[in-house]
C-alpha positions in Angstrom: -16.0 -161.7 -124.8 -19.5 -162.4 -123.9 -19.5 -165.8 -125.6 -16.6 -166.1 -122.3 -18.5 -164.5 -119.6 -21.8 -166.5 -121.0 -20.0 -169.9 -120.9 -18.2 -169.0 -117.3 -22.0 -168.0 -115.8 -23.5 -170.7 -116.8 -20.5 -173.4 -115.6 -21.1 -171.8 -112.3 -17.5 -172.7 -111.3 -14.2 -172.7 -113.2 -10.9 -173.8 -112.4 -7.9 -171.8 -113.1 -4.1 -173.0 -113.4 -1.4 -171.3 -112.6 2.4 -172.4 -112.0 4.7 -172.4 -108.6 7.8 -173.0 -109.6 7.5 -176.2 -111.3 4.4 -177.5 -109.6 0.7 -176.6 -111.2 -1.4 -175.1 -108.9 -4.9 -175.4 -109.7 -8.1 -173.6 -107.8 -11.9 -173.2 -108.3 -13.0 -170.2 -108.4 -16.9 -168.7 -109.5 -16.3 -164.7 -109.4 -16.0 -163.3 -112.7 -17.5 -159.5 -114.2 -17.7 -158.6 -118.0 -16.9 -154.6 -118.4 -15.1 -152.8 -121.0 -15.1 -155.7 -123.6 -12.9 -158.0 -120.8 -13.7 -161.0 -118.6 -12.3 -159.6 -115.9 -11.5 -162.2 -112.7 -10.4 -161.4 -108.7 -7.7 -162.7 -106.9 -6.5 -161.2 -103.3 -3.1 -159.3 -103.4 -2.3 -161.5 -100.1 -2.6 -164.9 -101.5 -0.6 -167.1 -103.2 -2.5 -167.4 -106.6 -1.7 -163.5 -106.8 2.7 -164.3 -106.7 2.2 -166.8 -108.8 0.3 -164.9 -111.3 2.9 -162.2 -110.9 6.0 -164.3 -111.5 4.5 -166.2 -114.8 1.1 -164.8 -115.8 0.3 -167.5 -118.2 -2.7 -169.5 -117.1 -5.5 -171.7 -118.2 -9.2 -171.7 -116.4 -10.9 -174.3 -117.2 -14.8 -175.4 -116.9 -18.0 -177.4 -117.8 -21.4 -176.7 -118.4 -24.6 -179.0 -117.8 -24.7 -180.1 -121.4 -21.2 -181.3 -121.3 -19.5 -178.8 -123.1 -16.6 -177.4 -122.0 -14.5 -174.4 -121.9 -10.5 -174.0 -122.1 -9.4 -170.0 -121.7 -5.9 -169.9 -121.9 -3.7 -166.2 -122.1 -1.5 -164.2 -120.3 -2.9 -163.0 -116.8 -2.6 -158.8 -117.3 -3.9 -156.5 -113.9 -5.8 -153.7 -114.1 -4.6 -150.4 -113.0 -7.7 -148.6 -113.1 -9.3 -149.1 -109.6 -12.8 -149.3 -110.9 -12.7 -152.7 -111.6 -12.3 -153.7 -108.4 -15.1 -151.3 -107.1 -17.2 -152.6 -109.8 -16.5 -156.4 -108.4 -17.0 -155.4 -104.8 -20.5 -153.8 -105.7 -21.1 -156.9 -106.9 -20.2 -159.1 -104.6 -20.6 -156.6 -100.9 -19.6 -159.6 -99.1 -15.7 -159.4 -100.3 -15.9 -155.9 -98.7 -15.2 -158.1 -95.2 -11.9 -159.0 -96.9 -11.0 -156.2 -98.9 -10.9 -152.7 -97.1 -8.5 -150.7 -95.6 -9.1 -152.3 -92.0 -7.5 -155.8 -93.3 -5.6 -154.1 -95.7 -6.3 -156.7 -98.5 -6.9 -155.5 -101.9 -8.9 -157.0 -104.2 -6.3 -157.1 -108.1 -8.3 -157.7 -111.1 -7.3 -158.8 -114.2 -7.8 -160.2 -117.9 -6.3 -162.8 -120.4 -4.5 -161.1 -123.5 -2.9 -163.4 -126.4 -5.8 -165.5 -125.1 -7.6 -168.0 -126.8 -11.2 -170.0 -125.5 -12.5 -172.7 -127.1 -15.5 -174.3 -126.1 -15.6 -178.2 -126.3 -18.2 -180.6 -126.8 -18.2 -184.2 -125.7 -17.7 -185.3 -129.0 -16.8 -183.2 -132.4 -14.8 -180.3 -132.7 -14.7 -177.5 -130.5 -15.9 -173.6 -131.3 -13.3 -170.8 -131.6 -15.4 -167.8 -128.5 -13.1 -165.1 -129.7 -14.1 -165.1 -133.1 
């Protein structure tokens, strides 16, 4: 997994897929934690992204690095149930504490890819299994 969170830091920002309905729906997104052996990622219980994770949790994120390789993670979207993740991503990241508290009401649902592959890609040649 940190060959993942390695690839994802250094991209900076990654894009991740998700269906609605039968559209795509593709966002960027930067905030991203490795803990317990998982690339763990945030998405606001209030926002679109999280339904459409919830009705089909296969997704794809997607990114480059500098060098020009770049990274396909695809899986199956699975939330954490254990609160600390979140805590962990909010110590993190203090600022999301404006968004997610029990004033707003927002809570911040983490998750991780199972059945996931990542391949990293370069420009030209074959591309490098991440999970291996």
């Amino acid at each position: 997994m940190s060959k993942v969170n390695d690839f994802l830091t250094e991209a900076g920002v990654f894009y991740l897929a998700t269906v609605d309905g039968d559209q795509p729906k593709v966002r960027p997104l930067g905030a991203h934690m490795e803990m317990d052996d998982k690339v763990l990622f945030g998405v606001g219980d209030f926002k679109d992204v999280y339904k459409q994770l919830r009705l089909n949790p296969k997704v794809e994120i997607a990114c480059a690095k500098p060098d020009g390789h770049w990274l396909r993670y695809t899986g199956k979207a699975v939330f954490e149930t254990d609160p600390k993740y979140a805590e962990a991503s909010l110590e993190a990241m203090p600022q999301l504490r404006n968004i997610y508290n029990d004033e707003t009401g927002h809570k911040l649902m983490m998750f991780h890819l199972e059945d996931a592959t990542a391949v990293d890609i370069p420009m030209m040649g074959e591309g490098e299994d991440l999970l291996k």
